[in-house]
Structures are given as C-alpha cells and as structure tokens.
N, C-alpha and C positions, 0 to 999 in steps of 0.2 A: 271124571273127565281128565285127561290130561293133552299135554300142551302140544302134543304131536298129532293128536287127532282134528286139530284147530288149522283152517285153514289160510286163515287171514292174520293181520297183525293185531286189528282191532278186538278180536274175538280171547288174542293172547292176552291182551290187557285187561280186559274183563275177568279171567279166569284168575290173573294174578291179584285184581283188586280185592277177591273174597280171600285171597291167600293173605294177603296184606291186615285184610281186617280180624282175621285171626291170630295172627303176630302180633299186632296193637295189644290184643287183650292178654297177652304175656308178657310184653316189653317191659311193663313196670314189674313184674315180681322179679323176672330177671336178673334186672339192672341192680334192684335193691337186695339182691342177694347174689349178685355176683355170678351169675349161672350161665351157663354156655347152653344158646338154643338148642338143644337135640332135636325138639319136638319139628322146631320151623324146619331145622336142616334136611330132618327125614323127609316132612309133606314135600319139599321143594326137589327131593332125587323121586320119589312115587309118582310125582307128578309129571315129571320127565322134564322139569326144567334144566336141570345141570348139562345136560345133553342137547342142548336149544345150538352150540355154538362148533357142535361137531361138522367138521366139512361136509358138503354132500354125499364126497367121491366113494365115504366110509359110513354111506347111507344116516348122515345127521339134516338138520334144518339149516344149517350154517345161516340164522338170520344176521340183517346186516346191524351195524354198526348201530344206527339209530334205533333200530326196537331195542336193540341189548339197552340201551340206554335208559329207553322211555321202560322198560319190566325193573331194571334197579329202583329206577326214584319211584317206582309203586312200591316196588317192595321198604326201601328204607321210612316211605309215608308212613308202615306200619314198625319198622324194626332198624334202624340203621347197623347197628353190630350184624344181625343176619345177611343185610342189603352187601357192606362190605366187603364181609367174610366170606360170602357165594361169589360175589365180581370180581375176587383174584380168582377163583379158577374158571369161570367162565369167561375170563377175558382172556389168560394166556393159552386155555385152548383153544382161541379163537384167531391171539395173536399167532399161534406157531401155525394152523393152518394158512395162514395167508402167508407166514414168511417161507414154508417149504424148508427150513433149514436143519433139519433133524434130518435123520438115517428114515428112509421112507418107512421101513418094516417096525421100527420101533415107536412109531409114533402113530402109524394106524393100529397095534396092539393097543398105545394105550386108547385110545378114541373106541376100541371094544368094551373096554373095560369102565371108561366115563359111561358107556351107552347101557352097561348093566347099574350105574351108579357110582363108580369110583371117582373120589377126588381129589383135586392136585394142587399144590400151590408151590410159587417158588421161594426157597430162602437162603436169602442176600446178607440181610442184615448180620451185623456182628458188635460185641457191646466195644470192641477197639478200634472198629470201622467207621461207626457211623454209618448213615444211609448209604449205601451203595452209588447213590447217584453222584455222588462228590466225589466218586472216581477211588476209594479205598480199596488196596490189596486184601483178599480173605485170607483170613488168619489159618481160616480152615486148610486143612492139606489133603492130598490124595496122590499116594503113591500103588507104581506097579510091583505085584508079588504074584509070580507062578502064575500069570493069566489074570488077575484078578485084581480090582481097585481096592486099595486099605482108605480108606476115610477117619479121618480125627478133626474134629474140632466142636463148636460151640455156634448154634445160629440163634439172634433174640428175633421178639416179633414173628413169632411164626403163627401166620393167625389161620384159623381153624384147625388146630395142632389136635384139638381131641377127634376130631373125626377124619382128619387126613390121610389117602388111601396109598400118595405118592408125595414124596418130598424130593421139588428138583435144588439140589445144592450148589453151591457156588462153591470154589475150593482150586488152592494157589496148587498146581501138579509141581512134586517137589522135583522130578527129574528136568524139566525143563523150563521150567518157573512160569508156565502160561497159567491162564484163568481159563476154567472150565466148568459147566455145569455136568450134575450130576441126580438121573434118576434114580429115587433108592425107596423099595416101597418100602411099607411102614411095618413090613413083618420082618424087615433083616433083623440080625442077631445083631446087638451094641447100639442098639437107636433107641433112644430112651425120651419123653417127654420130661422139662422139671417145669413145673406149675409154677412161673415164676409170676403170671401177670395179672398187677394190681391198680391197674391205670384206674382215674378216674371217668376216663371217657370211653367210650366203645368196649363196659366191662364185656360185651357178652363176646365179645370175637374168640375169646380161647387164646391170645394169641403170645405162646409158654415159649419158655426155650427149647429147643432141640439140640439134644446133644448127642454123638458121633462118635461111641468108643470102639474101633480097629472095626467100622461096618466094613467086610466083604462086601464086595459086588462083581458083575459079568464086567467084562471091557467093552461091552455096546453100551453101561449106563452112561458113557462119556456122551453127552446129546449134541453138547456144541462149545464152542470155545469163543471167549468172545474178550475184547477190551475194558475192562473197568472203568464205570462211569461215558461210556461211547457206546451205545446202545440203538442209537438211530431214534427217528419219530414211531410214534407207539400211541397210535386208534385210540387203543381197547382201553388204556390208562384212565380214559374220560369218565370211565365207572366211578372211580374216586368224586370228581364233580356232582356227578349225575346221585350219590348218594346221599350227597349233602344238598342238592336241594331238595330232593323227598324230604329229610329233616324239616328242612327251613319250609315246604309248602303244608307239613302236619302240624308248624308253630304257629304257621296263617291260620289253619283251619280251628284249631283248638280257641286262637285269641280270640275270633268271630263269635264260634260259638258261645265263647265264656260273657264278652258283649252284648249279644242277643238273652242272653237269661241275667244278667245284673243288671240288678236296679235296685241300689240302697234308697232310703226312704227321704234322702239331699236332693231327690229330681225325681219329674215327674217320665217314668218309663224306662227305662233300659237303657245303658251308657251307648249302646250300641248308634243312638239317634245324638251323641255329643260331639261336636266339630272336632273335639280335638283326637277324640277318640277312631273318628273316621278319618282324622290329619292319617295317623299312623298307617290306618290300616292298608290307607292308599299308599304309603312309601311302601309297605311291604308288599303290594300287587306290581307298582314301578320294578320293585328289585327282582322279584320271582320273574318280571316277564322279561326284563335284561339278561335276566340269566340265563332265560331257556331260550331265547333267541338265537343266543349267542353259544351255546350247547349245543344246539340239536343244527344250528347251520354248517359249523363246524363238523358235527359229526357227518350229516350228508353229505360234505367237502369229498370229507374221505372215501366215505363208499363209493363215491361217483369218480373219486381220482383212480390212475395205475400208480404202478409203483414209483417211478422217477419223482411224480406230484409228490406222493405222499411222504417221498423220503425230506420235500423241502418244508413242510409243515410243524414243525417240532415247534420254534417260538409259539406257534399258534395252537399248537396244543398245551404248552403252557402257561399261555395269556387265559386259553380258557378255563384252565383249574382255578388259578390264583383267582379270574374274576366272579367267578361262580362261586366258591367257597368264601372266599368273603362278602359277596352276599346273602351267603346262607347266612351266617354269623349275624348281620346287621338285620336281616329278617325275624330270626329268634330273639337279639337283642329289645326290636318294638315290641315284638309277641309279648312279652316279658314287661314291658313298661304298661301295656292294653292290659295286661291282667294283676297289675301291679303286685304287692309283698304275696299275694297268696301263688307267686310263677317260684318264688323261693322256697314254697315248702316240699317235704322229702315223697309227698304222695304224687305231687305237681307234675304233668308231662316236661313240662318247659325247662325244668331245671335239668333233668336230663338230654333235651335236643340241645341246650348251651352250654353241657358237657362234650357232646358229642362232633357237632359242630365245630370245638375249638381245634378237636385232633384233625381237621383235615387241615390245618396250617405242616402238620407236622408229617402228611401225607409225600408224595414225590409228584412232579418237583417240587423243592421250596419255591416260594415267592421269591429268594435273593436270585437262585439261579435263572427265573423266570425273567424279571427282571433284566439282569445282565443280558442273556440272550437275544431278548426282546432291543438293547441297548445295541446292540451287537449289526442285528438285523437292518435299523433303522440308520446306524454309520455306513454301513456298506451300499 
C-alpha cells in the first residue's frame, strides 16, 4: 500500500504507524553503531511518502501543515534521526511550494524528480558561521565563469548527506557580494561527502560535511537570493517540534510499559499501582498534552491563514519549538526516573530518546532568539 493511494488523513496515519513500528526495531542497532537508516529511508521513498508535500499543480498531495506534522511524530515514535532527517526535505518542498519564489520551470523539474524519489535538503550551516539563523555571511562563494556557477566552500550538518539527491547551497556570489542559494545535484563533479559526524545525539541523520571543490553548475542553479538570518515565518520548521514529541510520547509509552511488568518482590504487584510512580506518569501526560495543543493549534493557524497572517506569526512559531522541545526533554527526563538506573543502560531506549531530545535545543531557532522575539512582540 502506499500513501497516495490513501484517501483520507487518518487512513495516512495508520499506514505510517506500521512504518513506525519497524524503525523501532532498528533504532537501537542503529544508534549503537552509528548507522545511517537506509533501510527506513528506502521503505519511506517506496512508499511514496517523500512526495506527500509536492504541490497539486505538479500532480502531488500537497497535504497540509498539520498531517505533515501529525506523519513525523509517528514516524520519530519509532525513529527520531529518520523522523528529522525526511522533515528537512519534506518540509522545504512544501515550504517553496507555498512561497512560489523559485524560477517556475526549475522547481516543478525538481518536484518530478522528488515524485520518482529524489531528495533534497538545504545547506546553511558553516563551522565559521554558526547557525545561519543568527544572520552569518557563508563562507561559501560562487562566482561566474563562461555561463556557469564556480562554487567553493565547506557546508557542516548536512544531514541526510549519504542519500541526498539535491544539495540547495547557500554561498556569498563574489561579484556582487549578495547571498544566494544554490541547487547542485549530487552527481557534479568536485562535491564530495567527508563523514565527519560524530554527535552523540541523532547518530543516525548522516548529517557529514559537504564540500565544494570548483562544483560547475547551469546559471538557473541560482534559485533565489535572500538576506541572512531574515528569512520570514516558516510553517514547515514545526517538523523540528513535532519530532521531538514522537520522542518524548515513545519515552511515555516505554515508562508505562516497563511499570506495568515491574514488581520487585518490596510490594505487592507492579509499581505501575505506586502513587508516586503514577505522580510522574501524570506529569508526563500534562506535558505531552500541552505540547500538542499547542503544536497542532498553531499548525492549523497556518493552514487556515493567507499569506499577510502567516507572514506575522514567526514569534509564534518560535514559542512553539522552544515550548514543545522542552517538554519533550522533561517528558523523557520522568520516563527515566519511572524506570530508574536500568533508563541508563546502553541496551535502554531511554538513554537514547535523552540523547536525542537534548539536540532539539540546538535545532533553529534557539530558545535565546525565541525569546527576544517573543520580548520584542510583547513591547510593541
């Protein structure tokens, strides 16, 4: 079955759930050996999810905001490196659809090419930059020769780097000093992966250096040129949230369970029946449902705004990362006290969702910028 043939939303969920439950049963070999999903990444292009966010006009589903959402935290339930690493390209196919800001003819090309399986992501980052959202010049350059774009430079974080089919690049053009991206598929000549990533969180994203030595390109890879760090409110970002509670709602599901079957021979039955034990469980039911309230309200904001709304939303899309990811955090935190010293060992789910979990602090935006914004909003 796949997910085009499904006519409903609910019927999408279903389908991802059994996807979900076979990620689970790989997450841990993964994680503990460092392995980049192939297996999940292939069923989830066979399946025709990748292509879930292709506009209609170019014969896609273009589902809206809120199922993108509600298909990640199923998928991160069972896998979160997978969950994240499919929601950058399923979200800025979805966001360039909506913004129209591309050369029409190059961006329904690529949207054939996502619909046979190709995928994309963009890269920003730089290790002199820092995050791109804090408004950093790319180091990266790209100049004109004889018709053709020269690109040089170094991108970190580029996650889903072993199976990536298009790398749109960010890169200072040395003739006029603007910022511009740049599509460059993955078969130019001088684009090389270096396997540099060794995070301890979100081992399985792939997410390696990309480097840039004198890549040729056409003078249409120029997609769009844009301000650093001034980027507008951006929907589809909420993937990032929406990942980390699948996390934190698989650390709920795991504590219960491990509750329900413990019962050292100190009480009579299963902790599962202990006040303090159902104290926790109940904060992390409070957090999960604060989070998704507040998730999926905001995400219907959007769908339901035009453009003018949605361009004033940004603090509000920030409010809801910061808020959601740090309760995934304090979710997997109880998870972890409910199943006390044995959440710390290397076989343990937990100990990797409180690996996993910590890197959405480190996701875009930060919480300071979040913050300030939010500070911003509230003086005016």
């Amino acid at each position: 079955m796949k997910f085009q043939d499904l006519h409903t939303a609910e019927a999408r969920i279903q389908l991802m759930e059994k996807l979900s439950e076979t990620f689970l049963s790989r997450a841990g070999k993964n994680d503990e050996e460092g392995l980049f999903p192939f297996e999940n990444i292939k069923e989830l292009k066979e399946s025709g999810y990748t292509s879930l966010t292709v506009p209609r006009r170019y014969g896609g589903k273009e589902i809206s905001l809120s199922e993108f959402l509600r298909l990640q935290e199923k998928i991160a339930e069972g896998d979160g490196s997978t969950a994240l690493s499919i929601g950058w390209h399923m979200g800025i196919i979805k966001s360039l659809g909506e913004k129209n800001n591309w050369d029409e003819s190059v961006f329904r090309a690529l949207c054939e090419e996502v619909k046979k399986g190709a995928l994309m992501n963009n890269c920003a980052s730089e290790p002199q930059t820092g995050s791109p959202t804090r408004g950093g010049k790319p180091i990266t350059s790209a100049r004109k020769e004889e018709g053709f774009w020269i690109i040089n430079g170094r991108k970190s974080f580029t996650t889903m780097a072993p199976v990536l089919d298009y790398f749109n690049v960010s890169a200072t053009i040395e003739e006029s000093g603007e910022i511009g991206n740049f599509l460059i598929p993955r078969s130019s000549e001088g684009l090389e992966i270096e396997e540099t990533w060794d995070s301890i969180a979100m081992r399985g994203t792939g997410s390696h250096d990309l480097l840039l030595k004198n890549v040729r390109v056409k003078q249409d890879a120029l997609v769009e040129l844009f301000q650093p760090g001034k980027k507008g409110a951006a929907g589809w970002l909420l993937h990032i949230p929406a990942c980390y509670l699948g996390i934190a709602q698989a650390a709920q599901d795991y504590a219960i369970t491990f509750a329900k079957n413990y019962s050292p021979n100190s009480i009579s039955g299963a902790i599962i029946d202990l006040p303090n034990v159902q104290q926790k469980i109940g904060e992390m039911e409070l957090e999960l449902m604060r989070a998704r309230h507040f998730l999926y309200s905001v995400a219907k904001k959007w769908d339901e705004a035009n453009d003018e709304a949605r361009s004033r939303m940004q603090p509000e899309l920030g409010a809801v990362k910061l808020a959601v990811t740090n309760a995934a955090i304090a979710v997997v935190d109880l998870a972890m006290r409910v199943a006390g010293a044995r959440s710390l060992s290397a076989k343990n789910p937990l100990q990797r969702y409180y690996r996993d979990v910590r890197a959405g602090l480190h996701n875009p935006p930060m919480d300071d910028m979040t913050i300030l914004a939010l500070a911003k909003k509230a003086i005016k």
